[in-house]
N, C-alpha and C positions, 0 to 999 in steps of 0.2 A: 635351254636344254631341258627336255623332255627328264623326270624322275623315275626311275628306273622303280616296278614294283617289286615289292619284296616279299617273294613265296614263303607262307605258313609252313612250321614245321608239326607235320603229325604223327603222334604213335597209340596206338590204341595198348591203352594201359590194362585194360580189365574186358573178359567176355564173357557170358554163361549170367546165375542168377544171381540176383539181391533183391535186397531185403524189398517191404514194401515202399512203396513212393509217395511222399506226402508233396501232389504238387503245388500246394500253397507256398510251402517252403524251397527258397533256394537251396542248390547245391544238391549231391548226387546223392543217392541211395546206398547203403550198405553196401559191399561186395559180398557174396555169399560163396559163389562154387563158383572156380572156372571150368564150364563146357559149354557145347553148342547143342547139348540135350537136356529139353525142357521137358520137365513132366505136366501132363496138362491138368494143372490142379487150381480150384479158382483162385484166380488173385496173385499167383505165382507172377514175381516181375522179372523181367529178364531183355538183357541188350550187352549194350558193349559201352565205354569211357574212353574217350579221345584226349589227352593233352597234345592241347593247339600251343605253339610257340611261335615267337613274330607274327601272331595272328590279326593283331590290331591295325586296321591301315582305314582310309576313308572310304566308307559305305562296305568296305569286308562283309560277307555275310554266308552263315553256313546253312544250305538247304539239304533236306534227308528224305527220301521215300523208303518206305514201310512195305513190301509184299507180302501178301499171307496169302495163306493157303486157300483162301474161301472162306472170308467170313461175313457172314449173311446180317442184315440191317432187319431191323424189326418186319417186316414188310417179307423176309425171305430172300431179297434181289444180293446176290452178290455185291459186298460194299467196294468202291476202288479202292488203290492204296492209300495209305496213310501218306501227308505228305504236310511238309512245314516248312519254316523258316527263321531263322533266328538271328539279328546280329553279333557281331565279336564285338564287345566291350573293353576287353583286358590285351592286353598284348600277350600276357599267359591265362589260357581260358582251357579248360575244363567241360568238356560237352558228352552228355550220357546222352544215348538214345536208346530208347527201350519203349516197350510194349509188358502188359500182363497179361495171365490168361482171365478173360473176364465172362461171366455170364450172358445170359440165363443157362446159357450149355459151354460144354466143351470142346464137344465132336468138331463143329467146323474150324475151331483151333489146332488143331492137330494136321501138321504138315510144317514142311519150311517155309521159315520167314526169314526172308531176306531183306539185309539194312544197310542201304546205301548213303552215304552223307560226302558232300561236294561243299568246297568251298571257292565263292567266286566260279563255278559253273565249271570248277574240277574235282573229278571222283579223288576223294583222301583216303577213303575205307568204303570196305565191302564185306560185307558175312553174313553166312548166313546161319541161322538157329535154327535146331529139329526139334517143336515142338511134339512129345511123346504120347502115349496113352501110359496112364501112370499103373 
């Protein structure tokens, strides 16, 4: 008899800004403000935190894409989305996604970003952040 899979539980604990992100290091980033308006100031970080529960199962894994507003690659060309992958290790796992505003400018930061994260190839969370002119 076939094993019956066992849906992840998600709730998105935190949204808006924190602190900066050091990603050498595990684990999330400070919480700072919750909203979905970003000021576009460099280096401002900002996303949303997920606790995942009964997340751990074989091969589990949570993929996210990143929309922005137009953020242009050295070269000038609109860059595509952001887009990852990650496995569940934990059965209670913790998953921040976020972006900051990053240089050389700001201008093509500014608009909504929208951040979708699917586990096992279903949407858990969707939202989107307005990044601002400060």
């Amino acid at each position: 008899m076939a094993r019956k899979k066992t849906k992840a539980e998600v709730k998105m604990i935190s949204y808006g800004m924190y602190a900066e992100w050091d990603r050498d290091q595990q684990g999330i980033p400070d919480f700072e403000v919750l909203t979905d308006r970003i000021p576009a100031i460099l280096d401002q970080e900002f996303g949303y935190v997920l606790q995942i529960g009964k997340g751990k199962g074989k091969g589990k894994r949570i993929t996210f894409r990143i929309d922005h507003p137009g953020v242009r690659d050295e070269e000038g060309k609109v860059r595509p989305p952001f887009t990852g992958e990650v496995p569940i290790n934990k059965n209670e796992y913790t998953f921040y996604l976020g972006d900051s505003v990053f240089g050389p400018t700001t201008e093509d930061k500014i608009g909504p970003w929208r951040m979708v994260t699917y586990i096992d190839g279903e949407q858990v969370a969707d939202k989107t952040l307005h990044v601002v002119a400060p």
